[in-house]
VOSE-156867 format. One record per residue: x, y, z of N, C-alpha, C, CB in turn; residue in three letters. Coordinates in steps of 0.001 Angstrom, whole numbers, padded with zeros to 6 digits, always signed. Last residue first. Glycine has a CB too. Layout:
BEGIN
XYZXYZXYZXYZALA;...
This chain:
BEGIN
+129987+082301+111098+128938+082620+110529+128618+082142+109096+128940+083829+110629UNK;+131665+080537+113983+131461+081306+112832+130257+081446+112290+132144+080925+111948UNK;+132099+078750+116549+132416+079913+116162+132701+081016+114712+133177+079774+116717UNK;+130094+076556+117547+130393+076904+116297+130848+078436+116624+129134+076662+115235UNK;+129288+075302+120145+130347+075361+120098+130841+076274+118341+130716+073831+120475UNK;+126681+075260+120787+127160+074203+120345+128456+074186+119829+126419+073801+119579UNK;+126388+077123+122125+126074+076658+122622+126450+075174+121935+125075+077214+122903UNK;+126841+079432+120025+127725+079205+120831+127746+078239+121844+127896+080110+121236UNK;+124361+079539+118399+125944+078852+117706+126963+078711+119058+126890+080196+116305UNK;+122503+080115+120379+122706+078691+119722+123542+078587+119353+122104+078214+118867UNK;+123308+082875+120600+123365+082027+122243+123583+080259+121422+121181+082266+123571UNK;+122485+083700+118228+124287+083696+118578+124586+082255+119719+124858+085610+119673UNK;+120049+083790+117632+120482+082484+116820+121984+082469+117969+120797+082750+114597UNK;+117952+084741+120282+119179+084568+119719+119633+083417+119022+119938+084744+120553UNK;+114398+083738+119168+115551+083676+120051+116599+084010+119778+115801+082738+120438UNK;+112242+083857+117525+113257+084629+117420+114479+084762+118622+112624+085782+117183UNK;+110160+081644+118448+110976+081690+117388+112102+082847+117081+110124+081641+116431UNK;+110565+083370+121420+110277+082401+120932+111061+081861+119780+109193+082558+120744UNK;+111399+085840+123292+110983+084101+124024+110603+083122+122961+109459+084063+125163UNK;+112462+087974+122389+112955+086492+122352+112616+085555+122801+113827+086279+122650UNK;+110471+090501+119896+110320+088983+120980+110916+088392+121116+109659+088053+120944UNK;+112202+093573+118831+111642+091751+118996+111520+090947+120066+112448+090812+118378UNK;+110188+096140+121064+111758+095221+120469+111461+093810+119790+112937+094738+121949UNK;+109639+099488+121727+108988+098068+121110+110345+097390+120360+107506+098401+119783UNK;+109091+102019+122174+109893+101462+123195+110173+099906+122878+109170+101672+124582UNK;+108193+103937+120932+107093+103357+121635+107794+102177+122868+106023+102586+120374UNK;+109563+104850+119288+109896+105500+120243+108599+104984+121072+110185+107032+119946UNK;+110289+102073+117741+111451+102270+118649+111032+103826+119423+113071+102287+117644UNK;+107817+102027+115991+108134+100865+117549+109330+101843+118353+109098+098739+117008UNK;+108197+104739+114697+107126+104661+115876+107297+103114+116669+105398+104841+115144UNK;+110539+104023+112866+110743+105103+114169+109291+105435+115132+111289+106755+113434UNK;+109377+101930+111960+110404+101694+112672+110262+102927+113638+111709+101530+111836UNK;+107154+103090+110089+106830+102325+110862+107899+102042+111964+106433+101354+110176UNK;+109348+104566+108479+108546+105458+109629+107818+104162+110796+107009+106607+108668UNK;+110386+103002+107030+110988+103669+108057+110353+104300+108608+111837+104281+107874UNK;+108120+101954+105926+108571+101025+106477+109553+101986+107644+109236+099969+105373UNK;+107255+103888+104369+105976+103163+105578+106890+102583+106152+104590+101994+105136UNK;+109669+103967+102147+108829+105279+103432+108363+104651+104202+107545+106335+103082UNK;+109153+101781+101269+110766+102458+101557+110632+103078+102763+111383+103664+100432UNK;+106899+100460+100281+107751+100597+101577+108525+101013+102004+108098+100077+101936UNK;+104277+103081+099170+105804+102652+098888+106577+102109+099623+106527+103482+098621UNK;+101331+103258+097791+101883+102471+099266+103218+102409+098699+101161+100727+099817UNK;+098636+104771+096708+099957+104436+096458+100625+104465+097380+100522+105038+095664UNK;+094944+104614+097080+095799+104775+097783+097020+104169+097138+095437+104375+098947UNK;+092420+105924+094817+093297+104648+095099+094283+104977+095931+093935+104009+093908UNK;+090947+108344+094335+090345+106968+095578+091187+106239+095742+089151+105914+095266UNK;+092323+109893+093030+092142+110056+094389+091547+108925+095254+091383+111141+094517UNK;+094066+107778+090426+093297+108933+090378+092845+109148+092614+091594+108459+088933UNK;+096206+106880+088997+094844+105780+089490+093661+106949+090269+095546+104244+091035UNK;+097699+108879+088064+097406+107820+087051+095978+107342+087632+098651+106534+086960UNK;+098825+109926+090303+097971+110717+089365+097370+109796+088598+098668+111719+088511UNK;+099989+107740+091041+098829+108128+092351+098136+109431+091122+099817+109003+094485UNK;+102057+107366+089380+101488+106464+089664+100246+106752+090490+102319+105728+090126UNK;+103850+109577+090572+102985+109669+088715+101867+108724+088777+104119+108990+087090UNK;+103592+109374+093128+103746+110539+093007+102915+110194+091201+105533+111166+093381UNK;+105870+106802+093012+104103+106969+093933+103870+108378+093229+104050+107152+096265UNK;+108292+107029+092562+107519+107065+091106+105974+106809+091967+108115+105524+089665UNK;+110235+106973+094521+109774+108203+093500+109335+108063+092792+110340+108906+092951UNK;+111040+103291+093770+110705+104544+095067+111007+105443+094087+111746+104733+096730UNK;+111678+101291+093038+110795+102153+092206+110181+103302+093505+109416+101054+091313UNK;+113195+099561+093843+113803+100461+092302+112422+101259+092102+114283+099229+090528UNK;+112423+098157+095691+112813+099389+096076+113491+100034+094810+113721+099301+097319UNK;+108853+096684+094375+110561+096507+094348+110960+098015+095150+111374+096395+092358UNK;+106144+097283+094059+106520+095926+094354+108126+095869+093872+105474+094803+093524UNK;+103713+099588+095851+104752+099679+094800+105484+098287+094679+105806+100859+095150UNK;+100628+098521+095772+101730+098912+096670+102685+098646+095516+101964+098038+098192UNK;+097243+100242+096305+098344+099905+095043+099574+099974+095879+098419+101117+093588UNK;+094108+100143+097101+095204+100241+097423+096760+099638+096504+094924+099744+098578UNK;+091657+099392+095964+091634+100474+096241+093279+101121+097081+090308+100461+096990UNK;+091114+096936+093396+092106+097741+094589+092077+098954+094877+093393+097730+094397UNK;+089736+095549+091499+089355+095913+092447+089839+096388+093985+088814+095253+092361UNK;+090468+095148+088463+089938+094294+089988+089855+094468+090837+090259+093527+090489UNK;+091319+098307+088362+090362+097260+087321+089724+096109+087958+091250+096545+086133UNK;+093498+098207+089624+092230+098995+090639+090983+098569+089740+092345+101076+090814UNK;+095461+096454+088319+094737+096410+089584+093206+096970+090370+095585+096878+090152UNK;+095330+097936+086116+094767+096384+085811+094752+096203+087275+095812+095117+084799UNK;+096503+100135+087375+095269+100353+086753+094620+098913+086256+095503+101377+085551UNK;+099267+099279+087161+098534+099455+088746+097072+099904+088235+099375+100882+089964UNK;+100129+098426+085310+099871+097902+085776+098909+098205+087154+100747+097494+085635UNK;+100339+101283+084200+099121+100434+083614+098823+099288+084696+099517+099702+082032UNK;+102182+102609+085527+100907+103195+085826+099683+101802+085107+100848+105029+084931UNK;+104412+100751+084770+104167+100702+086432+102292+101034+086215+105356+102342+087594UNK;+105059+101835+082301+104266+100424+082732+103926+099986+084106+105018+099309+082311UNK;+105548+103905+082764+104206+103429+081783+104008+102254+082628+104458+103020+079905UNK;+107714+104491+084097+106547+104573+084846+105217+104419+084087+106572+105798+085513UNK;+109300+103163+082461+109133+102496+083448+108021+103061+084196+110255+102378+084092UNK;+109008+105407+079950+108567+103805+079652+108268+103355+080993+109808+102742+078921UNK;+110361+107818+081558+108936+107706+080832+108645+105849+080389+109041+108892+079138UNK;+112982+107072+082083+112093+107070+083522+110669+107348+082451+112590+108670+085065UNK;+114246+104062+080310+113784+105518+080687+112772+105531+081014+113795+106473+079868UNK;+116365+101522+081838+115256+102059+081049+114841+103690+081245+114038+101165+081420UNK;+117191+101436+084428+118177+101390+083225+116965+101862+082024+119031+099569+082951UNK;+116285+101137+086698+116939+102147+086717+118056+102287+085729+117290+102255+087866UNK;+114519+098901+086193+113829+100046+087106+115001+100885+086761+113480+099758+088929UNK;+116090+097084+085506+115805+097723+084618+115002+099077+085111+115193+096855+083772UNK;+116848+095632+087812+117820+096569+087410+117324+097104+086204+119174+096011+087259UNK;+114495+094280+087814+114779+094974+088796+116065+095975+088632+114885+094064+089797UNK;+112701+093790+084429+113326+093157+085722+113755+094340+086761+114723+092211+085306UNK;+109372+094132+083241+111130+094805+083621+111402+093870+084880+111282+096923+084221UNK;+107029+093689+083476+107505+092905+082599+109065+093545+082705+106652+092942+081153UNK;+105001+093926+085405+105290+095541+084780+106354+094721+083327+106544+097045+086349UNK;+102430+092138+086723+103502+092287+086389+103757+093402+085262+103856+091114+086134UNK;+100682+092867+089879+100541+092491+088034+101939+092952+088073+099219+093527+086697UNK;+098551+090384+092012+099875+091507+091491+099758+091168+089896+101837+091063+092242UNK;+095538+090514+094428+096893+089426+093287+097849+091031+093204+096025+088510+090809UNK;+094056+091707+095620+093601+091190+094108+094606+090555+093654+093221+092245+093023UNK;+093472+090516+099449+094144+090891+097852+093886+091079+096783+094724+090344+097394UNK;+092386+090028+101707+091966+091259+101393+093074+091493+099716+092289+092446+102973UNK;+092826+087490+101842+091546+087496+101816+091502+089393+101275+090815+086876+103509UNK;+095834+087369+102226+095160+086905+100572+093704+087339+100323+095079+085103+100331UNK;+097094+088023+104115+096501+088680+103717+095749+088464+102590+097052+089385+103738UNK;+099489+086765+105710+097751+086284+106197+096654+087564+105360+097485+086479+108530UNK;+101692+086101+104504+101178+087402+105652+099761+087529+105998+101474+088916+105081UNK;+101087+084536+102803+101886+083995+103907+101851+085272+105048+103542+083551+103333UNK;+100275+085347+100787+098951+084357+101880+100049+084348+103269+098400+082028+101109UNK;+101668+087164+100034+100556+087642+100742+100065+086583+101368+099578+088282+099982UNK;+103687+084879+099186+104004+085777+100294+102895+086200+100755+104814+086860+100015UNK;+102361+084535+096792+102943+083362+098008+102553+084045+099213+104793+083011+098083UNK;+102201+086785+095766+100969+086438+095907+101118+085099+096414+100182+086590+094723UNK;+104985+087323+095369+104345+088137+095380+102995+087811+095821+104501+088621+094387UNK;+105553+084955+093580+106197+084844+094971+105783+086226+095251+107924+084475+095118UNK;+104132+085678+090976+104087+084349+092030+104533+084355+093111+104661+083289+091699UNK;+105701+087902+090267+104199+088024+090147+104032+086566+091423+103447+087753+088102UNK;+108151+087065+089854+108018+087853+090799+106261+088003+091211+108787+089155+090317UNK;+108547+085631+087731+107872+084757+088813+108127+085843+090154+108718+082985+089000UNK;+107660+088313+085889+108353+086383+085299+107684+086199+087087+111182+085879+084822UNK;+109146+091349+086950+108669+090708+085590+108422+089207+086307+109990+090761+084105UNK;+107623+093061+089087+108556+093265+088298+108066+092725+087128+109740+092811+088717UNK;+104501+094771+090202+105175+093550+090167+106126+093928+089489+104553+092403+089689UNK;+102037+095601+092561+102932+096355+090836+104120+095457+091178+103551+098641+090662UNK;+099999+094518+094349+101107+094830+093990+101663+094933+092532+101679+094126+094609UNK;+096998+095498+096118+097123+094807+094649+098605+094990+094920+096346+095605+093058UNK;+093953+095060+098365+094735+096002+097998+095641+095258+096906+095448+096637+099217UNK;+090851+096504+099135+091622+095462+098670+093035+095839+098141+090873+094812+097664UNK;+090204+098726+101458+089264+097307+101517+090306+096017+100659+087413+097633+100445UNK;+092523+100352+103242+091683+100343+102310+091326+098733+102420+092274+100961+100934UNK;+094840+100575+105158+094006+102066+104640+092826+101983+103705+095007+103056+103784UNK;+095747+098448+106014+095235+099237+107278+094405+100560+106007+096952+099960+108697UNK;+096602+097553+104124+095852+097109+104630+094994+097993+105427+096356+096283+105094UNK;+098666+099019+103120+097770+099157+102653+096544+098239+103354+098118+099033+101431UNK;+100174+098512+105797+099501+099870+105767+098488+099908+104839+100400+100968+105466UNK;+101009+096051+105177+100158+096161+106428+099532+097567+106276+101047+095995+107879UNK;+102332+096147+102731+100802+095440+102863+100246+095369+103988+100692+094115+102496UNK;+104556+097535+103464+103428+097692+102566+102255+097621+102649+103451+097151+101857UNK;+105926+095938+105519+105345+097630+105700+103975+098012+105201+106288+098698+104852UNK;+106670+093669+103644+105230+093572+104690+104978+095462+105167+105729+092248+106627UNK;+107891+094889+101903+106714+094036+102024+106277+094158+102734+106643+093029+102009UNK;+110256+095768+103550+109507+096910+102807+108456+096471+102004+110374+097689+101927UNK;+110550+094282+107143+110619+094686+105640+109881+095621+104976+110394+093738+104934UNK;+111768+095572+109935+110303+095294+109067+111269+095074+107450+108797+097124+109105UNK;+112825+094603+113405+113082+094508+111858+112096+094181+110929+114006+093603+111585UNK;+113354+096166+116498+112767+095846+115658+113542+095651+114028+111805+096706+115850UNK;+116021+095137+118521+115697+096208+117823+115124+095350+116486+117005+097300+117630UNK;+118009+092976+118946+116879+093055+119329+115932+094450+119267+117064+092597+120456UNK;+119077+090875+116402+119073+091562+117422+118235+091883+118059+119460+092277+117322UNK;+119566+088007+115449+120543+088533+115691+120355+089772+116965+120983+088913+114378UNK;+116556+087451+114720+117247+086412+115883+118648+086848+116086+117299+084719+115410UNK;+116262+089476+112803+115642+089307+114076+116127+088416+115095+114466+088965+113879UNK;+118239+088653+110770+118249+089833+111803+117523+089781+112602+118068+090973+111458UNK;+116471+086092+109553+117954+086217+110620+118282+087118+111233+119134+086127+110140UNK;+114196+087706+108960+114125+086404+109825+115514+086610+110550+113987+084823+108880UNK;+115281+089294+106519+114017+089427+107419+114240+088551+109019+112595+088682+106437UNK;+116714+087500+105073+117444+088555+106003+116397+089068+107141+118003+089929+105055UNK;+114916+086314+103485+115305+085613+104330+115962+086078+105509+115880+084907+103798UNK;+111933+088259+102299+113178+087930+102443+113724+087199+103610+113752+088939+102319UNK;+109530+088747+101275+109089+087725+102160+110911+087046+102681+107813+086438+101120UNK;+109826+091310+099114+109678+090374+099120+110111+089442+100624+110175+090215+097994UNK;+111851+094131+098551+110197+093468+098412+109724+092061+097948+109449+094261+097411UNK;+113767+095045+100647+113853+094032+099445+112408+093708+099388+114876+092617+099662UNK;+115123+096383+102501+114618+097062+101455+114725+096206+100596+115136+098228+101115UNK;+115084+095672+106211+114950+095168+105127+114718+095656+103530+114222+094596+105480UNK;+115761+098048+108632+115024+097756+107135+115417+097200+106446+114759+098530+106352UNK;+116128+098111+111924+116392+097534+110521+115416+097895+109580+116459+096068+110506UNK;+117054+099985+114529+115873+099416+114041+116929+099050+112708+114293+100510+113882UNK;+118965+101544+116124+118159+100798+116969+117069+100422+116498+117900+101335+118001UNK;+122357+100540+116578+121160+101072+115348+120031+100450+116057+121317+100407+113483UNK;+125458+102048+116809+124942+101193+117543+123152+101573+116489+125255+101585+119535UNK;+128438+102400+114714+127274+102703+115123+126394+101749+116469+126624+102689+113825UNK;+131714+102332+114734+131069+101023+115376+129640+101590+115895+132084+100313+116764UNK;+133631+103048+111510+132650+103425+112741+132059+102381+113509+131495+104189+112298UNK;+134190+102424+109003+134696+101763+110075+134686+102313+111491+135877+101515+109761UNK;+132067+100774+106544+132158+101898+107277+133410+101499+108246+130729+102269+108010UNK;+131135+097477+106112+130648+098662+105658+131589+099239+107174+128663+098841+105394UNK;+133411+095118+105196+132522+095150+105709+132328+096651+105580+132572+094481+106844UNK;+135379+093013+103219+134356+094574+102642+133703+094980+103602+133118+094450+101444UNK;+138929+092460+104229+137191+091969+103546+136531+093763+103474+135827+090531+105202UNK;+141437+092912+104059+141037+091642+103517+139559+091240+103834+141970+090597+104037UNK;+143183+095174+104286+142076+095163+102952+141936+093444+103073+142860+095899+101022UNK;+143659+096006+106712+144610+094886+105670+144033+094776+104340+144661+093222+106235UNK;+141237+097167+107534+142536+098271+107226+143709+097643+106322+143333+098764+108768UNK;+139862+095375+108209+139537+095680+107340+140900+096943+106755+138081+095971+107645UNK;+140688+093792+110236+140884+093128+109172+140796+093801+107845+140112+092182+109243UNK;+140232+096191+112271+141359+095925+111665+141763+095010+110607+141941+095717+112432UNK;+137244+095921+112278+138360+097312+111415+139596+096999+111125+138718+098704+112288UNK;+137021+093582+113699+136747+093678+111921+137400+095050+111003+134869+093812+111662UNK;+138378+093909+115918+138773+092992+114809+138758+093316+113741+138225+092039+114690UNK;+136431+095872+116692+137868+096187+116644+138421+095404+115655+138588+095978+117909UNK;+133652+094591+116856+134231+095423+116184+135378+095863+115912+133900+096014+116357UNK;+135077+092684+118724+134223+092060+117722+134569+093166+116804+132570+091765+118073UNK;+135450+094729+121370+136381+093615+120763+135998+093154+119163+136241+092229+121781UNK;+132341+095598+121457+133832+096912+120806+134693+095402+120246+135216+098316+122710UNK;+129938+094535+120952+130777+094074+121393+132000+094996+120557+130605+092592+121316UNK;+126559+095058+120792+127604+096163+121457+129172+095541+121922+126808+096804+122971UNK;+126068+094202+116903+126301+093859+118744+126604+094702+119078+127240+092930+119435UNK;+126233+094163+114874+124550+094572+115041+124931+094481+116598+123008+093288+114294UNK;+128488+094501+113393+128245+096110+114142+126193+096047+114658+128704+097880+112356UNK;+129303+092227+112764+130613+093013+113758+129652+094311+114328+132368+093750+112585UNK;+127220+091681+111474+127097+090894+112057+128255+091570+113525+127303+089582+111111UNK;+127153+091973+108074+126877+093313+109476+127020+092568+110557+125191+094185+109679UNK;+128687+090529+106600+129030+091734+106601+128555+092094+107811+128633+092466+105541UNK;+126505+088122+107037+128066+088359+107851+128917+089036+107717+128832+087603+107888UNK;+124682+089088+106085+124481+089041+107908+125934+088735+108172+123263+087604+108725UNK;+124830+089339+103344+124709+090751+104324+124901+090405+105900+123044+091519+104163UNK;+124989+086652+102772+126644+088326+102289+126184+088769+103458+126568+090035+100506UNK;+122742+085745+102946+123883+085411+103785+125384+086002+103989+124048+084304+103466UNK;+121391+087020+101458+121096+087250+103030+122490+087101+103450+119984+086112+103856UNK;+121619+086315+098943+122191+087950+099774+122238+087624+101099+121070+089473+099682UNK;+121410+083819+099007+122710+084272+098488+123062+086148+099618+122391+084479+096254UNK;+118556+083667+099457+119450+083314+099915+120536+083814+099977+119518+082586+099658UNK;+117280+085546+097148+117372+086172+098385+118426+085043+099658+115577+086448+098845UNK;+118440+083881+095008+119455+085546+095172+118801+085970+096837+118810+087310+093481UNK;+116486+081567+094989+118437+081704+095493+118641+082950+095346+119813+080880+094459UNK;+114008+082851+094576+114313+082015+095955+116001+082028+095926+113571+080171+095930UNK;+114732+085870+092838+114320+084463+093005+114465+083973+094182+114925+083631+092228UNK;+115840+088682+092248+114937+088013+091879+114484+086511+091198+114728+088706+091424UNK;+117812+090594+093576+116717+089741+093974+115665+089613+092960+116131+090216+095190UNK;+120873+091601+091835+119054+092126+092252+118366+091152+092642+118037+092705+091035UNK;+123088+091119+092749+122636+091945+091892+121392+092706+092097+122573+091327+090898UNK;+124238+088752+095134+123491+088794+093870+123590+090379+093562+121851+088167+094011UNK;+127275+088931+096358+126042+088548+097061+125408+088676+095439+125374+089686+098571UNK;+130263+089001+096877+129269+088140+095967+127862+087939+095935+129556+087033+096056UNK;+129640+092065+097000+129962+091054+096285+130533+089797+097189+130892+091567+095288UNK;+127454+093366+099778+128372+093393+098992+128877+091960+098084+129290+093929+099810UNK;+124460+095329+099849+124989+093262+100061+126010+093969+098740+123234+091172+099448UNK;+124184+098530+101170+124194+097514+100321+125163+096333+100107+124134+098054+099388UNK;+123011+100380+103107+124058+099272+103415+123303+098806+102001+124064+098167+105126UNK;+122504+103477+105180+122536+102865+104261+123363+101382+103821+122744+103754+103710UNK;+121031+105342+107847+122365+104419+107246+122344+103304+106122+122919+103617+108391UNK;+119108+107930+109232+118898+106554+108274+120149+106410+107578+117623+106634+107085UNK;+118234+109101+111864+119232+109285+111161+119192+107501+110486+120622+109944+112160UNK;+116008+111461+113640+116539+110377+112468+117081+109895+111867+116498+110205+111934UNK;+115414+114016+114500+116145+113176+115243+116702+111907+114587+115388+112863+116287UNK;+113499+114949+112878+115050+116124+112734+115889+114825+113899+114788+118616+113771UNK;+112051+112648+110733+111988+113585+111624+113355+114236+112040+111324+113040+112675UNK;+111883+112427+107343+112809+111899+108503+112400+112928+109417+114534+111813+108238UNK;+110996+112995+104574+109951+112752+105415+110511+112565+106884+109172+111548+104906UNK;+113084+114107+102733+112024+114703+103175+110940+114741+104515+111553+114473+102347UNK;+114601+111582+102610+115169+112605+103486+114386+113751+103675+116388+113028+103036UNK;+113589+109302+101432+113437+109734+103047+113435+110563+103502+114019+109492+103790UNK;+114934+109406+098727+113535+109665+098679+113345+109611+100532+112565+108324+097576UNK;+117650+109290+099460+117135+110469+098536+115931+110414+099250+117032+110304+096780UNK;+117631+106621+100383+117611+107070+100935+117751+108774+100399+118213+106366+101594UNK;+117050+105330+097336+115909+104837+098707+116339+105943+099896+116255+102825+099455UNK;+118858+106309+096044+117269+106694+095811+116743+106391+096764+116480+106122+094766UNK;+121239+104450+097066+121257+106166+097228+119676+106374+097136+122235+107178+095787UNK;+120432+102145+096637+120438+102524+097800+120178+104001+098130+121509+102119+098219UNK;+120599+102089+093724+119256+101941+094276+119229+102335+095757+118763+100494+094100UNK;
């Protein structure tokens, strides 16, 4: 799923752009889908990346070298410096939050991307859902992005998230296209895709609902939204809830993650 998410960019990347890929290594979950797998991942991924969100060489040095013993997974053994995040999990994720209090280079998810652009482009807008209680924490989340007033809800496609890329590509975009048509049925003039298993399928899905409906994918909105804060110059806020979590662990003495 990583590779597709970054397949489907490489059209739209300006020639200065350079998008790095990271997938939550084991033990982390599979596929997000519930309140514990987005726990579970978060917490793989922030202490996989955690050696390379700092400019601390020492920190990094360590981790290459733990990593040359083969005694953990962390990604790559380059010490990039990155001056934005993407979250690629659709949904109100927990990684969302902790990278922000890690660094200071913006961090969007591929939810909210979504639903701010479809916001920004049309009167109501709907999500194409997986299966089961993705539909529910899908229409949590919008109130929780202060958007419920402009929503129709989400419909569910009835595939789980690893079925996006186990099923055949004719069935999964059936049921994507219906669902997003029981949307614009209530009244969306905006359709956001609702998992990163389904990047490259806006394209069948935008023939389906025909020219008035707008197809929102975060994969895309979301990295482009990044490369306009970061050349606008735009960082997270630390004066508040996003303070360095680090300055706190170290302030109370905890040296780990």
């Amino acid at each position: 799923m990583t590779t597709a998410c970054l397949t489907s960019l490489a059209p739209t990347l300006p020639p200065s752009v350079t998008v790095t890929g990271f997938t939550a290594p084991p033990p982390a979950p599979s596929a997000i889908e519930g309140h514990l797998d987005g726990v579970l991942s978060a917490a793989e991924c922030i202490r996989a990346l955690l050696p390379y969100l700092h400019d601390s060489a020492e920190a990094a040095d360590e981790e290459d070298a733990k990593r040359e013993e083969g005694k953990d997974g962390a990604p790559g053994t380059s010490k990039p410096r990155y001056d934005a995040f993407l979250v690629a999990c659709f949904s109100a994720h927990p990684l969302i939050a902790a990278l922000r209090e890690e660094v200071a280079g913006p961090v969007v998810g591929i939810m909210e991307a979504a639903l701010y652009a479809a916001r920004m482009l049309g009167g109501r807008l709907g999500v194409v859902a997986t299966a089961g209680r993705s539909v529910v924490m899908h229409e949590d989340a919008i109130r929780g992005y202060g958007l419920a007033g402009h929503s129709v809800g989400a419909e569910g496609t009835g595939m789980g998230v690893l079925e996006l890329e186990t099923l055949g590509r004719g069935e999964v975009e059936g049921r994507m296209c219906e669902a997003a048509e029981r949307l614009v049925g209530r009244g969306a003039d905006c359709v956001c895709l609702g998992c990163a298993g389904m990047v490259g399928m806006r394209e069948r899905v935008g023939e389906r609902v025909g020219d008035g409906v707008q197809v929102v994918e975060g994969v895309g909105v979301g990295v482009q939204f990044l490369v306009g804060l970061v050349r606008e110059g735009l960082r997270t806020g630390k004066g508040g809830v996003y303070a360095s979590a680090g300055e706190g662990r170290r302030r109370r003495g905890q040296g780990w993650v």
